[in-house]
C-alpha positions, 0 to 999 in steps of 0.5 A: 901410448898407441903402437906408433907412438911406442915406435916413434918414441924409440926411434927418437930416443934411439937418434937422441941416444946418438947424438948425446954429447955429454951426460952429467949425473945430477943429484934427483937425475940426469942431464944430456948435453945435444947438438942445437939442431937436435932441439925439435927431436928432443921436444918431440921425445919429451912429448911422448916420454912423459906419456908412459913416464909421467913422475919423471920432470923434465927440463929442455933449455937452449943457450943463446946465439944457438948454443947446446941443447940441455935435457935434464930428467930428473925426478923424486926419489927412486927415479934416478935409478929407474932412469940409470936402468932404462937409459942403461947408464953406469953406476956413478963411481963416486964415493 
């Protein structure tokens, strides 16, 4: 990534960090639940994630009528970690 776009990426990742309105731990990762209108950040986030992260997957999907946006990133094994750390997350308190 050049310079901007290691900022434009923080500053996205730092909105989208704001506005994340549930997080559900999956097996290979994660997934957040954003508000609709947060759609083009989130694709615009992806863009430049998968730049310095390219063994991450992603997946953005919208309900329909405008529901919530789901961005899931998930990815072999090892990557659900990495993301724990990175995106600062908790350990899972499951069994």
């Amino acid at each position: 990534m050049t310079p901007e776009q290691r900022e434009r990426h923080h500053r996205l990742g730092e909105r989208l960090r704001g506005t994340v309105l549930q997080v559900q731990e999956l097996d290979d990762g994660f997934c957040f639940r954003l508000p609709a209108e947060e759609w083009s950040t989130a694709a615009e986030f992806v863009t430049l994630e998968r730049l310095c992260c390219p063994f991450v997957r992603f997946c953005l999907e919208m309900d329909e009528d405008g529901g919530p946006v789901r961005l899931s990133l998930t990815g072999r094994q090892g990557v659900k970690e990495f993301l724990r750390v990175e995106l600062g997350l908790p350990t899972s308190s499951a069994p």
